[in-house]
C-alpha positions in Angstrom: 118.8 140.3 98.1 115.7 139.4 99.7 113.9 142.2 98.6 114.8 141.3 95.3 113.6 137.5 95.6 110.3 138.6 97.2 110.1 140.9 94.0 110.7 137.9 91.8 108.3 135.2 93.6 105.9 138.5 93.5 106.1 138.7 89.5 106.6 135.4 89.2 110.2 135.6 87.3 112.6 133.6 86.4 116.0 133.2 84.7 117.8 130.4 83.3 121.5 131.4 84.0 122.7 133.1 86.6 124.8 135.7 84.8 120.8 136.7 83.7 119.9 136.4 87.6 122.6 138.8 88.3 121.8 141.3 85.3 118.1 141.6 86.2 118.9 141.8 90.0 121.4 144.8 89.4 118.4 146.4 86.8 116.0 145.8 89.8 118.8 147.7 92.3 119.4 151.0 90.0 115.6 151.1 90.3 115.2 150.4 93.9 117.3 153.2 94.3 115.3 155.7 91.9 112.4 154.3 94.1 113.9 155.4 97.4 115.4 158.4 96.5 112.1 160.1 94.7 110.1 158.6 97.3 112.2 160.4 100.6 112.2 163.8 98.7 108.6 163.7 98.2 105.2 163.2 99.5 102.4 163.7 96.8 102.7 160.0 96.0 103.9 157.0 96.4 106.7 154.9 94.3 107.2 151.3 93.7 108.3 148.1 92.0 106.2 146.5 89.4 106.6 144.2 86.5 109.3 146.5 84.4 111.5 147.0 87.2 113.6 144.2 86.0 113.6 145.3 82.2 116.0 147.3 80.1 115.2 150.7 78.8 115.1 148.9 75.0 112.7 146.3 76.3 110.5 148.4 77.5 110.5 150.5 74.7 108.9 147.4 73.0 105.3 148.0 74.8 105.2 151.8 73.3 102.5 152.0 70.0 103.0 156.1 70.6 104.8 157.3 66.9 105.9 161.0 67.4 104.4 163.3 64.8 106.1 164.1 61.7 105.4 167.7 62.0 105.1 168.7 65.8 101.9 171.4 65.6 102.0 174.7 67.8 99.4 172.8 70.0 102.1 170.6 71.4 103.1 173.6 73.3 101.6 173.0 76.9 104.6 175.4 78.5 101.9 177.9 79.3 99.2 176.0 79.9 97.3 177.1 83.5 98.1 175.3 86.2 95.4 174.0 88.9 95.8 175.4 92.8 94.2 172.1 93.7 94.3 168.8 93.5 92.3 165.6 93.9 93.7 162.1 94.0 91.6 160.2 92.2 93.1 156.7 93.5 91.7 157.5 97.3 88.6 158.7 95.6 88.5 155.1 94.4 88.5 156.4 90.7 91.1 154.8 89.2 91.0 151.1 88.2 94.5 148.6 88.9 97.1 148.8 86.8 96.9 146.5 83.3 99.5 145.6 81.2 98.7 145.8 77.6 101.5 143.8 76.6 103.5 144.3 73.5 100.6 145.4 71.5 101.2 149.0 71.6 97.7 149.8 72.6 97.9 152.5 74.8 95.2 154.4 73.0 92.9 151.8 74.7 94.3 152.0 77.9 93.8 156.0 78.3 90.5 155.6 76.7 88.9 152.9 79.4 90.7 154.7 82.3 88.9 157.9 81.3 85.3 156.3 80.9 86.1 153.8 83.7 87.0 157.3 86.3 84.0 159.5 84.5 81.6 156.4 85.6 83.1 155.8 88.9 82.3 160.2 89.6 79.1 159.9 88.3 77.5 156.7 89.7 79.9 155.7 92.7 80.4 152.6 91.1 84.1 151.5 89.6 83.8 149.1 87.0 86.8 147.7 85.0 85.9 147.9 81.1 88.4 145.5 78.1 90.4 147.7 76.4 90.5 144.6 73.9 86.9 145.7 72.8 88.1 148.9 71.6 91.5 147.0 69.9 89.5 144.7 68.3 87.7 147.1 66.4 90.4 148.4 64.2 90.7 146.2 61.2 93.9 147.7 60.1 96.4 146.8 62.1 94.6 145.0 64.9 94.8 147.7 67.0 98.4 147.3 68.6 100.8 150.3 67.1 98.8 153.3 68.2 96.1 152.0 66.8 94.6 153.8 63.3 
């Protein structure tokens, strides 16, 4: 239980019943235990909590904007893609900005494009510089930008 509390003064949550207390603690266990268990099998990385550990699978299929395609095309096929002997960890490199939340926008286009010109910057001048996502949202006069964007 104290894990969990520290996990909800962390995030800053807050429930106004305590039937809601206990169905948000009980999310936050199943995924403590996910946690654990992937993280004891397996060194490449690390797991942990972070603001969705406390939300339904429905709810969090709220912050998606990705739409599948109508048609899937043969180059959705990555089963025989070539696979790299090596591997860098671009976090320890220092390439990799903190994690953002983009809401529930659906603007994950964004998010991939800033990470990618926010690590390419970092490799070529040393220097990791956070860049707004909502610059690149703003921009599309359709639908605002959330949805996947257009």
């Amino acid at each position: 239980m104290a894990l969990f509390m520290q996990h909800v003064a962390d995030f800053g949550l807050s429930y106004g019943t305590v039937e809601e207390f206990n169905f948000r603690q009980a999310l936050w266990g199943l995924v403590d235990e996910q946690i654990s268990t992937v993280n004891a099998e397996q060194s490449d990385f690390t797991l942990g909590h972070n603001f969705l550990s406390t939300w339904t699978a429905d709810e969090k299929k709220r912050l998606n904007g990705w739409k599948a395609p109508m048609v899937p095309s043969e180059e959705d096929d990555f089963a025989d893609a070539p696979v790299s002997n090596g591997s860098v960890n671009w976090v320890t490199k220092g390439a990799v900005t903190p994690v953002k939340n983009q809401g529930s926008c659906g603007s994950c286009w964004s998010f991939s494009a800033t990470g990618t010109i926010e690590g390419a910057h970092q490799i070529a001048t040393g220097n990791l510089e956070s860049y707004s996502e909502q610059l690149f949202v703003s921009c599309d006069s359709t639908n605002g930008g959330c949805n996947g964007g257009v």
